[in-house]
ZASE-741289 format. One record per residue (C-alpha): residue number from 1; x, y, z; residue in one letter. Coordinates in steps of 0.05 Angstrom, whole numbers, plus 5000, padded with zeros to 4 digits. Example, Ala and Ser with C-alpha at 12.3 -4.5 7.8 and 13.67 -1.06 7.14 Angstrom:
<rs>
R tise   c1   c2   c3 numi
R    1 5246 4910 5156    A
R    2 5273 4979 5143    S
</rs>
This chain:
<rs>
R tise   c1   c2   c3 numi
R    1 4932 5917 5237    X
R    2 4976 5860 5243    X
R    3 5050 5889 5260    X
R    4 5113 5855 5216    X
R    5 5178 5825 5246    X
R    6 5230 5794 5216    X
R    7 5222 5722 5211    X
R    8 5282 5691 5226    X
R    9 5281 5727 5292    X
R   10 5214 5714 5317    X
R   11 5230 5646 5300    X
R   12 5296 5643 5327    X
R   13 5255 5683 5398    X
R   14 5207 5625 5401    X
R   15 5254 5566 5396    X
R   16 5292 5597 5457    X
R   17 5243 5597 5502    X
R   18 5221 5522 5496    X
R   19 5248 5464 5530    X
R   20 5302 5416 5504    X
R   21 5235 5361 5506    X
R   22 5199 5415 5455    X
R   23 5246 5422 5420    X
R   24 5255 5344 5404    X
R   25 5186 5349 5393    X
R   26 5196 5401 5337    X
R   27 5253 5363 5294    X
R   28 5211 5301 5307    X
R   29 5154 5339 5270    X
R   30 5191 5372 5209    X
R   31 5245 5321 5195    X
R   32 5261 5374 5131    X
R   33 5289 5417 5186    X
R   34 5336 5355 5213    X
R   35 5363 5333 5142    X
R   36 5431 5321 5137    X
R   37 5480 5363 5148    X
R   38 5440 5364 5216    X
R   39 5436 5435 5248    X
R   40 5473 5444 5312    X
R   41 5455 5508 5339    X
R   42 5386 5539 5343    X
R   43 5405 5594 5295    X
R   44 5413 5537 5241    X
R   45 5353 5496 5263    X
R   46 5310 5574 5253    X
R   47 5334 5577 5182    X
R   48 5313 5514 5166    X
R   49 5248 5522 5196    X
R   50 5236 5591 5155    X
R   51 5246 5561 5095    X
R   52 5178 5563 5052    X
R   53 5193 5494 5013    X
R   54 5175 5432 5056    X
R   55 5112 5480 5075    X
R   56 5066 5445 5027    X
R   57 5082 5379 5049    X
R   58 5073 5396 5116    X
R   59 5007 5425 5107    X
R   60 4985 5373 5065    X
R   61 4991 5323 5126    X
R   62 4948 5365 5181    X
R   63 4879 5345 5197    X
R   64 4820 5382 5185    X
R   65 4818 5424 5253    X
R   66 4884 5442 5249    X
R   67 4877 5454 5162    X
R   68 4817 5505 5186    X
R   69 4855 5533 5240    X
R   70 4910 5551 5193    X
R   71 4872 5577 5145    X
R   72 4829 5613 5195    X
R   73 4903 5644 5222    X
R   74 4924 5648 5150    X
R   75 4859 5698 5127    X
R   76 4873 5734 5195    X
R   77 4934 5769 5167    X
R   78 4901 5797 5112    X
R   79 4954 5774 5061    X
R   80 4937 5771 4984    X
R   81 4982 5709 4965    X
R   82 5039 5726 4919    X
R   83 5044 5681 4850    X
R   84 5096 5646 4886    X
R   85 5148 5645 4953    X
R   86 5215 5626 4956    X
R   87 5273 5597 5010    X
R   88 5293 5647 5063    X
R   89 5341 5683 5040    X
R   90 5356 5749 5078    X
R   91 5311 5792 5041    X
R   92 5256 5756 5001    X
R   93 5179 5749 5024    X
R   94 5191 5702 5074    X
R   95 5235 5753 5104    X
R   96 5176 5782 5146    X
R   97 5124 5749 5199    X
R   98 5054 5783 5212    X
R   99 5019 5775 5277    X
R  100 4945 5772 5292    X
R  101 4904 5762 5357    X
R  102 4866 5706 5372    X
R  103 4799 5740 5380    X
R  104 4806 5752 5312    X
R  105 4815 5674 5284    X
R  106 4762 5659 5339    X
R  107 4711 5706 5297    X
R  108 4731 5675 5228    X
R  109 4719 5602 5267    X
R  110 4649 5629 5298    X
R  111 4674 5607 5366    X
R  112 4615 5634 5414    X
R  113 4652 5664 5484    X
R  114 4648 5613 5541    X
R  115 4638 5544 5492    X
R  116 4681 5481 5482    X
R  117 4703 5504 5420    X
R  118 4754 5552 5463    X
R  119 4791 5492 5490    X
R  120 4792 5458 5428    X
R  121 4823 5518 5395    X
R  122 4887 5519 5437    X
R  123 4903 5444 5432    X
R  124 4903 5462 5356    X
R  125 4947 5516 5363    X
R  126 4995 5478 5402    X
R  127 4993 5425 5349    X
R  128 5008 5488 5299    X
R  129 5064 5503 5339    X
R  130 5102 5446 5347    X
R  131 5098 5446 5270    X
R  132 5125 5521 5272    X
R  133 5062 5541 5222    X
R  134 5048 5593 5284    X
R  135 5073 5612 5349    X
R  136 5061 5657 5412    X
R  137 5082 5726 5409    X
R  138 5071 5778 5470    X
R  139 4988 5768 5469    X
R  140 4982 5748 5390    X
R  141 5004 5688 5349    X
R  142 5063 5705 5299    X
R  143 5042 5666 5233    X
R  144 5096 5632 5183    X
R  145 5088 5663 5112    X
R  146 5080 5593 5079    X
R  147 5017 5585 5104    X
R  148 4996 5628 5044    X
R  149 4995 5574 5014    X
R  150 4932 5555 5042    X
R  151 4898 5612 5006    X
R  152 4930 5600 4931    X
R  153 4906 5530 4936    X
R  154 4828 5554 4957    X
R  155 4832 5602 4898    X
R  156 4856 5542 4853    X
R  157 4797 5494 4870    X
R  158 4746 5559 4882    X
R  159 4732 5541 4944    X
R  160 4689 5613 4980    X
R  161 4740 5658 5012    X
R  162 4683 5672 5075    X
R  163 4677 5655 5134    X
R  164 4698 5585 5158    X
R  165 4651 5532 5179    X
R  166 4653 5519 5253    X
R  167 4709 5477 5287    X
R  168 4703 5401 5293    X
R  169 4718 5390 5353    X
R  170 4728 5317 5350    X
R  171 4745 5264 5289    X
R  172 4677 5220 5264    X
R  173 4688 5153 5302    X
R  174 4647 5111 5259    X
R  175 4603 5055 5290    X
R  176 4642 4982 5303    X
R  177 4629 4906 5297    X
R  178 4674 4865 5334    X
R  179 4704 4809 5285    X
R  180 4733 4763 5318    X
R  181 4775 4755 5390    X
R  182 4840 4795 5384    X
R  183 4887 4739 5401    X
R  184 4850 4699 5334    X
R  185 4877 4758 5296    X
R  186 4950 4743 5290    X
R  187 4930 4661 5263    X
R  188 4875 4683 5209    X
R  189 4922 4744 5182    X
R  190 4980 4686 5175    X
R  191 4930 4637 5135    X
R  192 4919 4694 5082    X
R  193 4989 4720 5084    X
R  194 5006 4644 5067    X
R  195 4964 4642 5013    X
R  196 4980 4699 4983    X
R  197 5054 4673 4990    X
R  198 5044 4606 4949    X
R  199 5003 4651 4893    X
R  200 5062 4694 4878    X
R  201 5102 4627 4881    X
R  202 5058 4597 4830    X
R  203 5057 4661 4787    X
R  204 5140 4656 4791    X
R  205 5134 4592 4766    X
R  206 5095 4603 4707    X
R  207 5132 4662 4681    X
R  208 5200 4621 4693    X
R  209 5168 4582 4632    X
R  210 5115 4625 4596    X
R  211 5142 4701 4590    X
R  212 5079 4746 4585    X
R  213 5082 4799 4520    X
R  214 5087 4874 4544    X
R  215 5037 4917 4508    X
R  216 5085 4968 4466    X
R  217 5030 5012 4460    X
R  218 4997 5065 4519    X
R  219 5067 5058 4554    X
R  220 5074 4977 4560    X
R  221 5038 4937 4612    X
R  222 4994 4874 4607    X
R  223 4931 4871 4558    X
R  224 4869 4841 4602    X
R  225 4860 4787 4568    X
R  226 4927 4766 4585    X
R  227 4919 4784 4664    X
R  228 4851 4746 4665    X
R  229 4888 4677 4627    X
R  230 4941 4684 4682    X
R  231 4891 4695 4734    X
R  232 4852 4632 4716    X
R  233 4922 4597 4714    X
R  234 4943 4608 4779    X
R  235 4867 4596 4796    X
R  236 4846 4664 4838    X
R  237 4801 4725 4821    X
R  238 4821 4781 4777    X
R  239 4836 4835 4823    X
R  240 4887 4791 4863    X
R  241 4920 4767 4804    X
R  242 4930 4849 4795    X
R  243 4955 4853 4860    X
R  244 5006 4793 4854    X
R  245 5038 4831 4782    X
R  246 5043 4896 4823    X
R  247 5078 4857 4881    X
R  248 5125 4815 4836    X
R  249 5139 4875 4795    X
R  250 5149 4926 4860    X
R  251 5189 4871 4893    X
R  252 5234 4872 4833    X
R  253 5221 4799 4817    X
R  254 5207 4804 4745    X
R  255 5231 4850 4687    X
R  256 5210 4872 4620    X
R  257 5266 4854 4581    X
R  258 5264 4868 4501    X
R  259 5273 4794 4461    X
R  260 5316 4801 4400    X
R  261 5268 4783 4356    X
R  262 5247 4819 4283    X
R  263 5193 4865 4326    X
R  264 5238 4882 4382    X
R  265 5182 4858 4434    X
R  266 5176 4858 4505    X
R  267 5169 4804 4545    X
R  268 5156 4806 4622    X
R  269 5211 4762 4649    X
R  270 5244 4725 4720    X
R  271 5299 4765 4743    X
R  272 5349 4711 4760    X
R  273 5388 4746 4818    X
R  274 5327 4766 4861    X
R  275 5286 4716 4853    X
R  276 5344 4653 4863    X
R  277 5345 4696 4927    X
R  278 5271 4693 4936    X
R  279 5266 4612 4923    X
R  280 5321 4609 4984    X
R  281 5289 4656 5029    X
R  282 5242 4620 5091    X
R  283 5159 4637 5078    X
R  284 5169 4698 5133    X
R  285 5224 4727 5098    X
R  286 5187 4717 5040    X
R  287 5125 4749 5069    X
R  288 5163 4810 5093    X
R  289 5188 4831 5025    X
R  290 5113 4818 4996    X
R  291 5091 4871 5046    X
R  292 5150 4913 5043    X
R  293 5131 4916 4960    X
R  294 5063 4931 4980    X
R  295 5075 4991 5023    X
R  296 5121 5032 4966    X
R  297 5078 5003 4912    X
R  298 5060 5066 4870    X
R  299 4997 5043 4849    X
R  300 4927 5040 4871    X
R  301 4881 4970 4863    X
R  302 4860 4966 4797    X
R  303 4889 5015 4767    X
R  304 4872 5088 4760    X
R  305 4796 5104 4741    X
R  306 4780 5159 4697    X
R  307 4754 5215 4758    X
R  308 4823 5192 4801    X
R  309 4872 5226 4775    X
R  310 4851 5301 4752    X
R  311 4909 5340 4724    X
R  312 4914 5399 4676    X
R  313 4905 5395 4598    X
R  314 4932 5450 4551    X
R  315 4879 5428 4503    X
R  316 4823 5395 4541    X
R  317 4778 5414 4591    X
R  318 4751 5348 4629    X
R  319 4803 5295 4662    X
R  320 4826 5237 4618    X
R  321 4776 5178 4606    X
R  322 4829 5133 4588    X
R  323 4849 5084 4635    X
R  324 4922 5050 4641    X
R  325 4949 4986 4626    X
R  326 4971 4946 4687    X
R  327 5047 4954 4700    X
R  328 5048 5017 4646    X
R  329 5096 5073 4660    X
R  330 5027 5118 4670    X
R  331 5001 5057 4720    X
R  332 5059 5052 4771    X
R  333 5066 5125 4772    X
R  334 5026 5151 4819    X
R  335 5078 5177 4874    X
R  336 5027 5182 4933    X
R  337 5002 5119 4929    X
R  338 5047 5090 4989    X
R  339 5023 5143 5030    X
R  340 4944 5135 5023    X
R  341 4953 5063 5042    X
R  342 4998 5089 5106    X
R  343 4947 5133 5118    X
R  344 4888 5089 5106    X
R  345 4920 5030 5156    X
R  346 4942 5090 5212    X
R  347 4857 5110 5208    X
R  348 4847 5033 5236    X
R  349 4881 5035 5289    X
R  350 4840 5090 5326    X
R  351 4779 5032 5327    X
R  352 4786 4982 5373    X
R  353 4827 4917 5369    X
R  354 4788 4862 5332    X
R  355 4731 4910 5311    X
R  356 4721 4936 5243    X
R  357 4677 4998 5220    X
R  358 4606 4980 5206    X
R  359 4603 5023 5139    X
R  360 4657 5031 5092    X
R  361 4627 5103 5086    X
R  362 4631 5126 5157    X
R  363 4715 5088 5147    X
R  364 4716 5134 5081    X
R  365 4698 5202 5130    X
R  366 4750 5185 5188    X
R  367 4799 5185 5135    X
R  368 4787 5239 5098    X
R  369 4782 5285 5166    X
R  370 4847 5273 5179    X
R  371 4879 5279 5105    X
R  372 4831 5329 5081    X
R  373 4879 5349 5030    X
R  374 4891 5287 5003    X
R  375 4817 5270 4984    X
R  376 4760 5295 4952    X
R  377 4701 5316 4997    X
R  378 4631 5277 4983    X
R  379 4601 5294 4943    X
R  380 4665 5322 4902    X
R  381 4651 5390 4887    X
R  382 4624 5412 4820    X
R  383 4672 5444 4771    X
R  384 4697 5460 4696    X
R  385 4768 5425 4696    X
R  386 4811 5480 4657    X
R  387 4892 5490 4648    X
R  388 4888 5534 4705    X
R  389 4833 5505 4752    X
R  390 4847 5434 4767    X
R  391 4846 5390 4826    X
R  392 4898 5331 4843    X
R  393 4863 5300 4906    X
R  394 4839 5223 4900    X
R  395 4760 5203 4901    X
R  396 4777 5160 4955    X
R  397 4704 5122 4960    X
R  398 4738 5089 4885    X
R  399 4792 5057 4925    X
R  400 4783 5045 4992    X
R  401 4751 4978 4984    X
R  402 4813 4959 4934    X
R  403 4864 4980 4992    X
R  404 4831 4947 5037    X
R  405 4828 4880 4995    X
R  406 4894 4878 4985    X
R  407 4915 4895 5056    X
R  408 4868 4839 5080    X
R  409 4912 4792 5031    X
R  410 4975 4803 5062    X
R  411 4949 4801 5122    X
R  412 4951 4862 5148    X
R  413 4878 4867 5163    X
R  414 4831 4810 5186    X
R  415 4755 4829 5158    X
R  416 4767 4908 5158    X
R  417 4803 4899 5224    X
R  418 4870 4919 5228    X
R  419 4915 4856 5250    X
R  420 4975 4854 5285    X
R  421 5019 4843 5228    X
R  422 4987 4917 5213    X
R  423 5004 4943 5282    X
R  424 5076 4920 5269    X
R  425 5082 4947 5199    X
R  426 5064 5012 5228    X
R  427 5104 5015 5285    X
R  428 5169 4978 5265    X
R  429 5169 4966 5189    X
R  430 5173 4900 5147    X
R  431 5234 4866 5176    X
R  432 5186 4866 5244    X
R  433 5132 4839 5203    X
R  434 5176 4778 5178    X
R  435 5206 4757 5257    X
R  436 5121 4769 5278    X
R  437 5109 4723 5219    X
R  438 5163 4675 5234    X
R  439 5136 4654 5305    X
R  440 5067 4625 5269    X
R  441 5089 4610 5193    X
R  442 5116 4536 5208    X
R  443 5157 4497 5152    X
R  444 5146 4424 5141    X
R  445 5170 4382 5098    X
R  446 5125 4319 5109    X
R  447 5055 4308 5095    X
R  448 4997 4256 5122    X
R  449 4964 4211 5062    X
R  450 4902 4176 5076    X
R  451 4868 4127 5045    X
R  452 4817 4170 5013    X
R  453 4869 4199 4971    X
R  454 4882 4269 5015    X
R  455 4949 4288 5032    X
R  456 4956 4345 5098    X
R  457 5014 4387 5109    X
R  458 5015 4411 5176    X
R  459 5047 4483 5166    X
R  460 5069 4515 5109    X
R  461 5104 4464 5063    X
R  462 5170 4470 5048    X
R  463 5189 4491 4970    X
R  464 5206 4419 4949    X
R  465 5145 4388 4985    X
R  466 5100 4436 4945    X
R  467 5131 4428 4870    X
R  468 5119 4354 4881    X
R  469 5047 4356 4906    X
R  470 5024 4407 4854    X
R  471 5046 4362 4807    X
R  472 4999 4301 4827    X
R  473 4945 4333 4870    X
R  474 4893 4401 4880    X
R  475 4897 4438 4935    X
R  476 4830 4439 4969    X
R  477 4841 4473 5038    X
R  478 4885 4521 5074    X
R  479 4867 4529 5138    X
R  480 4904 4562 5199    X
R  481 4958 4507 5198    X
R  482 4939 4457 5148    X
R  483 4942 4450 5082    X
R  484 4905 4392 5046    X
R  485 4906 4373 4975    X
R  486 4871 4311 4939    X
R  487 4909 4265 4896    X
R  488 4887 4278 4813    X
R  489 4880 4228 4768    X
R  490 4886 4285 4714    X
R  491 4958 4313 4749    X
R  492 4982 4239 4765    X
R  493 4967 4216 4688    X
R  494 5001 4287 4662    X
R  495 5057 4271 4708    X
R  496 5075 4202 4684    X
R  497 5061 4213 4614    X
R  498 5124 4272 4631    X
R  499 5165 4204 4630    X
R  500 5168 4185 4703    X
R  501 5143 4117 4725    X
R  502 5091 4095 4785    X
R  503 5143 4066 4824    X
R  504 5202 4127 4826    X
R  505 5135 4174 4838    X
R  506 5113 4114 4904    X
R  507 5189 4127 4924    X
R  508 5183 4199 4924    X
R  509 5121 4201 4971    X
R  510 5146 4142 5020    X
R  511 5199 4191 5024    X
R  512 5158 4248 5053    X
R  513 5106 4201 5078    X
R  514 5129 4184 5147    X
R  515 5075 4141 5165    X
R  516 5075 4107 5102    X
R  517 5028 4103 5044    X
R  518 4956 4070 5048    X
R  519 4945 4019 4998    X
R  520 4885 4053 4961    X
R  521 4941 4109 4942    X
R  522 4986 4055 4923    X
R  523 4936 4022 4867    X
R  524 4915 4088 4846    X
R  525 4989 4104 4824    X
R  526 5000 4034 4802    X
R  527 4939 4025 4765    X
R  528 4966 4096 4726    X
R  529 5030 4071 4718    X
R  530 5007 4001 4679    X
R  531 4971 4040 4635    X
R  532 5024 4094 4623    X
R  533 5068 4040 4608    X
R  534 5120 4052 4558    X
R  535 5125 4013 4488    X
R  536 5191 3987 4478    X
R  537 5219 3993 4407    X
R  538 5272 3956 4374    X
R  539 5303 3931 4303    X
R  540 5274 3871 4273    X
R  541 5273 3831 4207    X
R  542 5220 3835 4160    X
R  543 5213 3766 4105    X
R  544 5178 3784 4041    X
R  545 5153 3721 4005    X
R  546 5134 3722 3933    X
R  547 5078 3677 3897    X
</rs>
C-alpha cells in the first residue's frame, strides 16, 4: 500500500538534495513556480511547486511517453480523483504525497524484465522529475497529487481505465524529401515574406479609401462575399486574403469603429497612429511585426470548422455546426491558437534542414505524439457530446495544411521546410526575425525601363517607388531580388484621365529612371497624353440673326 507524507516536506527533501544546475533546471521548467515575487529560499520555491493550479497546464504540455508514464504513476496510487483540488494550503488534499514502486508502474506499462523499454522508463521519469510531477523517495517514486488530474480527464472523454498500452519508446520520425539546399532557404523565405509585405500594403491602401461594413449580426466580422471582392482586389487567393485581415487586425492596424450614421454601423477602418508608424517603418521592420501578429494571432486558417471546437451545450447534444464570421468576437477567440502554431513550427525542426515530411499525415502524428493533449487521436474517438461529456482538443488533420500555408507566407517555412526565419522566431523572437530579414530585404528606390515597356526594381522598392508604378503598370514577377512590372495602357489612361499630364508623369520616371527612358516608353505616354488632352473652355459671344 502506498505510505502518505506530507507534501510540502517530501518536496522540500527532494529539492535539497539536487544540485544548484537541477535546480535551474526545475524553475526553467515550471516558470509558475518563478513568478514574481520570485522565491528566494527553497522553502518558498516547495510551496510553489505544491501548488495544484499550473498542474493542468503543465501536463497538458508533456509528450506522450511521459503523458503515459504519469498516468501509469498516477493509477499506481490507487487514488479515486476528488470533484476538484485546491492550492496548498496547510491542510487541504494536496496536503499529502503517496508513494508507489516502480515495479508496479512497470506492470501497468507491460514492461517485460531485461527489454529497452527499462531504459526508456527512467529517462521519462527524470523528465517527470525535473517537472516535480514525481520524484525519488528511499526505493519508490513520491507522486504530486495534481497528477489526479490525469484520471478526471480520462473519465471525462471515457477513455478505459485498464491497462496502458506499451511505452513508445521513440517519437514517429516521418519519411523526408530534401527541398532545396539549406543556404537557398534564407533567399526563397525573403521573396514570400516580401510578397506578403506589399499585399498587406495594398490591402492598407484600399481600406484608407473604401472602409469594409462589419456584419452586426453572429458577433461582427466580414460577410464572404465581401472577403472574396477584396481578395480579387488586391489580386490573391481567398485564404491569403483571410490571412492578411487576421494579420492587419492582430497587428492592430485597422479598427471597427461605429459611423454615426441612422443604423449605427460598423465599418472596418485604418487606425491612424499605428499604421502612420507602419508606412515609416523599413520592409524588415515591417516584416517582423507581420510575424510577430502571426504568432499571438488567436485564430486558426479559415476559421473554425464545425468538429474544431467541441464544447458543452446545456441544451444540445452534438457540437455547433455553425461556423464564424472572419474577425467575429467567436473567430479571434480561440486562446490556444498561438500555441498550436508554436508547437506545430517546434515539430519541424526535429527533420533535417532543407527537408520537409513526405506526408502531411505522418507531419500530423509527430505532432500529435508530442501534444497528445492538445489533439484528437485518428480516427477521433466515437462519442455522444453531452453537458457533462465533452472534449476541447483540436482535429488537427483540419488545420495543419492552413498553418502551414500561412507560415510558408511569411516565410517561415520554405515548401514544408522550416526556414531560417523559423529557426530565429523560435529561438529569439520577432525583433531577431526583422535584423535576419534586414541583411537580404534590400530597399531601392530606382528601377530599369526597357524598351519593351518592363520596368525592374532590383530589391524591394521603396514606398514612393511602388505608389507610382502601381499606378501605371502590373506587376508580373517577384523573384528573389527583382521585381518587374509592365507598363498598362489601362493604368497609364486611368492615371491621366486623374488630371495629370504625359509630360509631369515622363518627369516623374526620368526621375527614378537613372539610365533614362527608352523612346518606345516615351511615345507610349505621349501618344496617351495627346489623346487625354484636355478641352479648354472659355466665354464667348453668341450673334442671333433674324429673317
Amino acid at each position: 500500500m502506498p505510505q502518505p507524507f506530507t507534501l510540502l516536506a517530501s518536496v522540500l527533501e527532494h529539492l535539497a538534495g539536487l544540485e544548484p544546475a537541477a535546480l535551474a533546471q526545475i524553475v526553467a521548467l515550471r516558470p509558475d513556480a518563478a513568478r514574481e515575487p520570485r522565491p528566494v529560499t527553497l522553502h518558498q520555491l516547495a510551496v510553489r511547486l505544491c501548488e495544484a493550479g499550473p498542474i493542468a497546464e503543465l501536463l497538458a504540455g508533456l509528450d506522450s511517453a511521459c503523458t503515459q508514464v504519469a498516468t501509469a504513476v498516477q493509477q499506481a496510487t490507487g487514488r479515486v480523483p476528488a470533484p476538484g483540488y485546491y492550492t496548498h494550503d496547510g491542510g487541504g488534499p494536496l496536503s499529502a504525497v503517496c508513494v508507489v514502486e516502480q515495479a508496479e508502474v512497470q506492470d501497468l506499462l507491460a514492461i517485460a524484465p531485461g527489454d529497452d523499454g527499462h531504459q526508456r522508463h527512467a529517462e521519462v521519469l527524470k523528465q517527470l522529475a525535473e517537472r516535480v510531477l514525481v520524484w525519488p523517495v528511499g526505493g519508490g517514486l513520491a507522486v504530486h497529487p495534481g497528477l489526479d488530474e490525469l484520471a478526471r480527464l480520462r473519465r471525462r472523454r471515457g477513455e478505459p481505465m485498464a491497462q496502458l498500452p506499451p511505452l513508445p519508446l521513440h517519437c514517429p520520425l516521418p519519411d523526408t524529401t530534401p527541398v532545396m539546399p539549406a543556404e537557398r532557404l534564407l533567399p526563397e523565405a525573403t521573396t514570400a515574406l516580401a510578397v506578403t509585405v506589399e499585399q498587406v500594403q495594398a490591402l492598407l491602401s484600399h481600406l484608407e479609401g473604401d472602409p469594409l461594413p462589419v456584419v452586426k449580426k453572429s458577433g461582427g466580422g466580414l460577410a464572404v462575399p465581401t472577403i472574396r471582392n477584396l481578395a480579387e482586389h488586391i489580386a490573391c487567393p481567398v485564404e491569403q486574403m483571410r490571412l492578411l485581415l487576421h494579420l492587419v487586425v492582430a497587428a492592430r492596424l485597422v479598427v471597427a469603429k461605429t459611423t454615426a450614421r441612422y443604423d449605427q454601423s460598423e465599418w472596418l477602418h485604418i487606425d491612424t497612429d499605428p499604421c502612420t508608424a507602419w508606412q515609416a517603418a523599413s520592409p524588415a521592420d515591417k516584416a517582423g511585426q507581420l510575424i510577430g501578429a502571426w504568432a499571438r494571432l488567436r485564430a486558426l486558417p479559415g476559421g473554425p470548422p464545425a468538429p474544431l471546437y467541441r464544447h458543452r451545450h446545456r441544451h444540445r447534444h452534438r457540437p455547433t455546426a455553425r461556423t464564424p464570421t472572419l474577425l467575429s468576437r467567436e473567430d479571434l477567440g480561440f486562446e490556444a491558437a498561438p500555441a498550436i502554431r508554436r508547437a506545430v513550427l517546434n515539430t519541424l525542426t526535429l527533420l533535417p534542414p532543407g527537408q520537409a515530411a513526405t506526408s502531411t499525415a505522418d507531419l500530423a502524428a509527430l505532432v500529435r505524439w508530442h501534444r497528445p493533449r492538445w489533439f484528437l487521436p485518428n480516427p477521433p474517438p466515437p462519442g455522444v457530446y453531452s453537458s457533462l461529456d465533452f472534449d476541447d482538443r483540436v482535429d488537427l488533420d483540419l488545420v495543419l495544411d492552413g498553418v502551414l500555408a500561412e507560415a510558408q507566407a511569411l516565410g517561415l517555412t520554405v515548401r514544408g521546410a522550416l526556414s531560417p526565419l523559423g529557426r530565429v522566431l523560435l529561438s529569439d523572437g520577432q525583433d531577431a526575425v526583422a535584423a535576419l530579414a534586414a541583411t537580404v530585404l534590400t530597399v531601392t528606390g530606382t528601377v530599369k525601363v526597357q524598351s519593351d515597356h518592363t520596368l525592374v526594381a532590383i530589391g524591394i522598392p521603396a514606398p514612393e517607388l511602388s505608389a507610382l508604378i502601381d499606378q501605371i503598370a502590373d506587376l508580373e514577377t517577384v523573384a528573389t531580388h527583382t521585381r518587374v512590372w509592365r507598363l498598362s495602357t489601362t493604368r497609364l489612361q486611368r492615371y491621366l484621365a486623374a488630371g495629370d499630364d504625359a509630360e509631369t508623369l515622363l518627369e516623374q520616371l526620368r526621375a527614378v529612371a537613372p539610365d533614362g527612358l527608352p523612346q518606345p516608353v516615351e511615345y507610349l505616354i505621349t501618344d496617351l497624353g495627346r489623346k487625354r488632352r484636355p478641352v479648354a473652355v472659355t466665354a464667348g459671344t453668341c450673334l442671333r440673326a433674324g429673317r
